[in-house]
N, C-alpha and C positions, 0 to 999 in steps of 0.2 A: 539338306536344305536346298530349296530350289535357285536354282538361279533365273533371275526375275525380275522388271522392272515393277515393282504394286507402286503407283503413289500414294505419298502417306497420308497427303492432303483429304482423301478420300477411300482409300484402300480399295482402289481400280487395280486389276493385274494389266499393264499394258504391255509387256514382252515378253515371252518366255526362252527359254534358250536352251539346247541340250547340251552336257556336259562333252568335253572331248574324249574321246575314247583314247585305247591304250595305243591304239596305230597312230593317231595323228599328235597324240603327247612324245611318243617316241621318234615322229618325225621333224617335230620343233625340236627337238634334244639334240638331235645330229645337226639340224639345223645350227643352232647355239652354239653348237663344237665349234664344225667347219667356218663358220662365219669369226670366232673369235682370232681363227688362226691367222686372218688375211686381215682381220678390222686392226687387229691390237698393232701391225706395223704405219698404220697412218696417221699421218704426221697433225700437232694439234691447228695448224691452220685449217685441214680441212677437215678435221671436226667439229671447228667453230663452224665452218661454212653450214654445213648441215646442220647445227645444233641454233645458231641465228632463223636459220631458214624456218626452221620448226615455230620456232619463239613467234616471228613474222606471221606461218601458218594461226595458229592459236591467238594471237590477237584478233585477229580478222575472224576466228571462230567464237569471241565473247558471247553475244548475245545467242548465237543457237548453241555453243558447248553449256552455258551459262543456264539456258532453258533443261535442258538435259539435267544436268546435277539438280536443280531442283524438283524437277519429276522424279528423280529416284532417290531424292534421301532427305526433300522439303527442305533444306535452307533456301531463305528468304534471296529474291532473286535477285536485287541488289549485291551480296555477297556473292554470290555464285558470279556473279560478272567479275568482280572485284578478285576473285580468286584465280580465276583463269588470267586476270592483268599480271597477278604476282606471279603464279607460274612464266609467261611471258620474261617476263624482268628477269628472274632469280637463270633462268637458259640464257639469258643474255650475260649476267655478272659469271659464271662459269666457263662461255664461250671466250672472254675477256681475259680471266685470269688462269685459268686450268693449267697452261703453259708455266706461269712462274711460280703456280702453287704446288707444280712437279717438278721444278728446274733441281737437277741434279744440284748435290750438294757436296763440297771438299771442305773434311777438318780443317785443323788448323795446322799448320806447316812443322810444329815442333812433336806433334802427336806425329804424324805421317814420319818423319825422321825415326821416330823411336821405337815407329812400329817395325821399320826398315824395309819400308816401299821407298819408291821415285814417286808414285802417286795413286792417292785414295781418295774414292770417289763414293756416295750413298744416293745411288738412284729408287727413282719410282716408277716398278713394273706393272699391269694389269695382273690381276687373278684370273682372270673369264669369265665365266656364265655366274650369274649371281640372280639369285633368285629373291624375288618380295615379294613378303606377303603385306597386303596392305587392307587399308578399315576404309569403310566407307563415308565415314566424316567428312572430311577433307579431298575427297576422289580424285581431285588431279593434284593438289599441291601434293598430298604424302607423296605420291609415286614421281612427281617432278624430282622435287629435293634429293631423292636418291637416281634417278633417273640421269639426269642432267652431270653432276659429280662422276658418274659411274661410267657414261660414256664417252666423256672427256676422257677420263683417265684409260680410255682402250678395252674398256670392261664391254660385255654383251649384257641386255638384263630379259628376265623372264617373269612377268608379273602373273604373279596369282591373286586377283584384285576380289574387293568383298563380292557376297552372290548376290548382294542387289542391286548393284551400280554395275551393271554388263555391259550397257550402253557407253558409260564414261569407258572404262576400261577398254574395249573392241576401238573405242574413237583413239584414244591413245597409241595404240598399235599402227591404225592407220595415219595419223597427222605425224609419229614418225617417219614412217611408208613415204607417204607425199611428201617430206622433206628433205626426200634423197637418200637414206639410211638403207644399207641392205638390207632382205627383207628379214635375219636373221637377227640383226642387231637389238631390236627388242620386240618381244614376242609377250601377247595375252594371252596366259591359260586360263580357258572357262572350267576349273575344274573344281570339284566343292574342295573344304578342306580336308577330309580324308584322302585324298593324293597326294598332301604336301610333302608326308613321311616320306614315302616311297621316292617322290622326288630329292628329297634332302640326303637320301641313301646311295645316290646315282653317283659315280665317281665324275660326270662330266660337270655336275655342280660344282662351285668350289667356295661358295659363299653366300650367306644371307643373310637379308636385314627384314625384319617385323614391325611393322606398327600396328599396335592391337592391346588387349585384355590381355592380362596375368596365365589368363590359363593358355592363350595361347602361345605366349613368352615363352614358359615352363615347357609346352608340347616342339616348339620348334628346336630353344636352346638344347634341351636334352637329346633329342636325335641329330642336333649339328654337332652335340659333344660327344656322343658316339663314334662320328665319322671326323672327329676334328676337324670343324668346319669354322672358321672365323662368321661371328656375328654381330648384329648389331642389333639392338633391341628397344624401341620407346613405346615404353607400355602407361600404365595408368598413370593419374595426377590427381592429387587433391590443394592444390596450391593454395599458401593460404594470402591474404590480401592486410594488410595490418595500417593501423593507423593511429597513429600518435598526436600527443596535443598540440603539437607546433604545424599538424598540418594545416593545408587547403581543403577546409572539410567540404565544402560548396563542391570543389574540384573531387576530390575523392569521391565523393558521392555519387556522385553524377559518370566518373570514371569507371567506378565499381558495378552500377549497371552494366553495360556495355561489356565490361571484364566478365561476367556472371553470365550474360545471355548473347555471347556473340555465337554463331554456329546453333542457334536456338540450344545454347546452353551444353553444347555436345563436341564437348574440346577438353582434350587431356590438359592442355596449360591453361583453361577458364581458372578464374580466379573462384572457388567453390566456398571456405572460411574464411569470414571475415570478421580480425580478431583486433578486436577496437580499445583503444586505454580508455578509462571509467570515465573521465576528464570529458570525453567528446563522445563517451559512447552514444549519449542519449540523443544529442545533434546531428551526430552520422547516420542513426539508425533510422529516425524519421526519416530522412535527406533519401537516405536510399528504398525503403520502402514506399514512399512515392514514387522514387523512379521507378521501380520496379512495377508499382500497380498500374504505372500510367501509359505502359508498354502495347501496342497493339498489336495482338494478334490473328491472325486471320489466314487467306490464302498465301501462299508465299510468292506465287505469279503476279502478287502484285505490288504495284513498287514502293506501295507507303506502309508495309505490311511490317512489322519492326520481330514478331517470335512468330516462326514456323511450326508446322507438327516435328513429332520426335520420327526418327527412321523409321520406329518399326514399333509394333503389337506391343512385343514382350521388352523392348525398353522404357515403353510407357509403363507398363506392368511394373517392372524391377525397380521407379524413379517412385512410384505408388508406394511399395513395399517398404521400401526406405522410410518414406516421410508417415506412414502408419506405425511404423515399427517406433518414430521416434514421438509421435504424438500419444501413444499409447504410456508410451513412457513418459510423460508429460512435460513435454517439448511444446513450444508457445506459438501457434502458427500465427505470424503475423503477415499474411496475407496471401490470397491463391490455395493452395492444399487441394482444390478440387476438382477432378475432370469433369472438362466439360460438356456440355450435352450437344450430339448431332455427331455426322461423320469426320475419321479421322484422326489422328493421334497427335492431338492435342493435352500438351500438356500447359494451364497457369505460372507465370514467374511466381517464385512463392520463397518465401524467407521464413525461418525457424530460430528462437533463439531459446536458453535453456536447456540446449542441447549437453550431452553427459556422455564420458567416453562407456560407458554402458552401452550406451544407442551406437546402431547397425549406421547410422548418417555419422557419425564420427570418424570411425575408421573405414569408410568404404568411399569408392567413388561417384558420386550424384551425377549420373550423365542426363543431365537436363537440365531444365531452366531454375534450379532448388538452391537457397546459400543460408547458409547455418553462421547467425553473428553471436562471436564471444566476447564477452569483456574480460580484459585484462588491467589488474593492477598496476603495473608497470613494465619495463622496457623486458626484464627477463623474466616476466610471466609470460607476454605477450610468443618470445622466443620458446618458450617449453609449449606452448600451446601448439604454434607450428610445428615445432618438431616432433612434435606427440600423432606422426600418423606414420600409416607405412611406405607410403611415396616423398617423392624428392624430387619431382622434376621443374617446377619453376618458384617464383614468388615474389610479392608484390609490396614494396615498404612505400609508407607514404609520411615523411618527415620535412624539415626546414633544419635540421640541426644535424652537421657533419660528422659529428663522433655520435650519433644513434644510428645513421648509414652506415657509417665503416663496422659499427658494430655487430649490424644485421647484415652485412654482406660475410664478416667472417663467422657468425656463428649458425645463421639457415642454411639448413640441409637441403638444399636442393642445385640444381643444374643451372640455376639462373637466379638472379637478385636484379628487378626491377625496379628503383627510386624512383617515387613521383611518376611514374608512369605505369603502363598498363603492359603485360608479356605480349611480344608478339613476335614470333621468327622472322628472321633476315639471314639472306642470304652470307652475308660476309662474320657472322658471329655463329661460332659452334651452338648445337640443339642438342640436349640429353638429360638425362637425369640420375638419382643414385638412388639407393634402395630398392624399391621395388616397381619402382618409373624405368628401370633398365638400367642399361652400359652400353659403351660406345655415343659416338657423336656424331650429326649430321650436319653438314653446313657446314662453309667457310674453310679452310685448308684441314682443318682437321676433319672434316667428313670425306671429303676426296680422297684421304689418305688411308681412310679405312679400311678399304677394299683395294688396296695396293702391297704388290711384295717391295717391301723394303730393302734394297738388294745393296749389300756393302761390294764396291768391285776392288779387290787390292791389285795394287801392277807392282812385282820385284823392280829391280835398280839392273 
């Protein structure tokens, strides 16, 4: 695959880039080494120092880092600002707390007695060089969220960013460069995915984290389980969005667009099923099919432009495929289904209901602007519908009644349970999911600690 800026808006190629060969991959790698040897002893005030400074850089970078992601992967330019704000932020809550989210930690005095130390201590050391692979969706937050955690914690990172966003990725390198970082400490490889093996093989690696497709989950996790390499993995999402009769249907509705086509529809935690009680189905389902048709789409360089084109060729293709395979099987398109005419990868907000776990749109993940509404019976219908897919990474309850929350938080399978509100990452609350959305966690003291050796110190008497 080329590595490439095409915008999608029009499928112009506006950059091309060659890949790094084997000498100057092998010279970022010793790079990586040596640099982790002298970074990991510095102390966390002065990697706030630097890690603030960055934050400060990238602010000030909004509207041209902002231009950038939209020429390479069409989210609407609004968001693309809005994204580089939260990167900003989320380096700023890490330079803040990194310190007390590592602070050494002492049992309890009667355990330490019996273990028959004077005293026991559970520190948090660095791994080193850690490598990401990241998706193009999201271009600066995925690689922030790991980025940010990881070099607080004394880590080096080595991004292998997607091949179409080379521009985000190369600026990344740099804005840490300009914020005083050595130039070791996080490094861009433009290298396609076929070098990630060989990289994952390297003994100077000692760790990786993925955000991406299932099959790339499978191709990393199995060659880091090879080399016993600690991972972290946030792969697909089919979240479902549910809504009972006690809710704010007006509010849901209206929420559920948004939920459905934020990222022009191209977010492992969008809300993609949305499995409604019979009670409100037919009030919700209009509510939101207007929202949905009343959505404009257009350039994404412009600022009232609300759905973007899709990244790329063959994900408009694959979000097509989908929605054929289920209307063939006769699934009810209630609105959009059709691309549209003239340049660019454009794909309609489009809603399907009727759907059957027969259909390829049931069990798989719709990366576009596509939502598939169910009706459910009641409150444990509504829970087997959700749980009836193979992901688990987020999900969306919309009730007024405290024992159907507490109910749907203990029985959805997934990494997150949203009440009355719409999923969205933050810094200070764990990110992940179970099944086949991954393992491990990102965010908040549990992501930082992921790629930390956990080091028990005992001292005799």
């Amino acid at each position: 695959m080329p590595i490439a800026t095409v915008n999608p808006a029009n499928g112009e190629t506006l950059k091309t880039y060659e890949p790094m060969g084997e000498e100057e991959l092998e010279r970022r790698l010793q790079l990586a080494e040596a640099t982790f040897r002298t970074y990991r002893t510095t102390s966390f005030a002065e990697r706030a120092r630097l890690l603030n400074k960055a934050a400060g850089l990238l602010q000030e970078d909004q509207a041209e880092i902002g231009r950038v992601m939209t020429t390479e992967m069409g989210k609407p330019i609004k968001q693309a600002r809005a994204e580089a704000a939260k990167c900003a932020r989320a380096m700023r809550w890490y330079a803040e707390r990194a310190e007390s989210l590592l602070a050494d930690e002492e049992p309890a005095e009667s355990d330490v007695r019996d273990s028959g130390a004077s005293r026991v201590r559970v520190v948090y050391r660095p791994l080193g060089p850690v490598l990401a692979v990241m998706p193009w969706n999201f271009p600066l937050w995925q690689v922030i969220r790991f980025a940010a955690p990881a070099l607080m914690a004394g880590n080096v990172g080595l991004l292998k960013h997607a091949s179409n966003v080379p521009q985000t990725a190369l600026y990344l390198e740099d804005l840490f460069h300009r914020a005083g970082f050595t130039e070791g400490c996080f490094q861009t490889l433009l290298i396609g995915a076929g070098a990630v093996e060989d990289i994952l093989h390297d003994e100077r690696v000692k760790a990786a984290t993925l955000t991406g497709s299932e099959p790339a989950g499978r191709a990393v996790a199995s060659t880091a389980g090879q080399m016993i390499k600690k991972t972290v993995l946030e792969l697909g999402g089919s979240d479902p969005f549910v809504v009972m009769p006690s809710a704010d249907i007006d509010r849901a509705a209206q929420v559920a667009v948004t939920a459905r086509v934020q990222n022009n529809g191209q977010s492992c935690i969008a809300a993609k099923r949305f499995i409604v009680h019979s009670d409100v189905y037919d009030a919700f389902t209009e509510r939101f099919v207007a929202g949905m048709t009343a959505l404009r789409m257009g350039d994404p360089l412009e600022e009232d432009t609300e759905i973007g084109p899709l990244a790329s060729e063959r994900g408009r293709l694959d979000l097509e495929e989908l929605v054929d395979d289920a209307r063939r099987g006769g699934a009810r398109v209630l609105c959009g289904g059709e691309r549209p005419q003239g340049p660019g990868w454009y794909y309609p907000p489009t809603v399907l209901a009727g759907v059957t776990r027969e259909m390829r749109l049931h069990r798989e993940e719709a990366f576009g602007p596509v939502a598939t509404v169910y009706r459910a019976g009641d409150l444990d219908e509504a829970v087997l519908i959700a749980n009836d897919s193979p992901f688990g990474l987020s999900s969306n309850v919309w009730t007024r009644e405290e024992d159907e929350a507490e109910r749907f938080a203990r029985d959805l399978e997934a990494g997150a349970v949203y009440v009355n509100g719409m999923t969205a990452s933050h810094p200070a609350f764990p990110f992940g999911g179970v099944k086949r959305s991954g393992y491990g966690r990102e965010l908040s003291g549990h992501g930082i600690r992921e790629f930390c050796n956990i080091t028990t110190v005992w001292q005799g008497v």
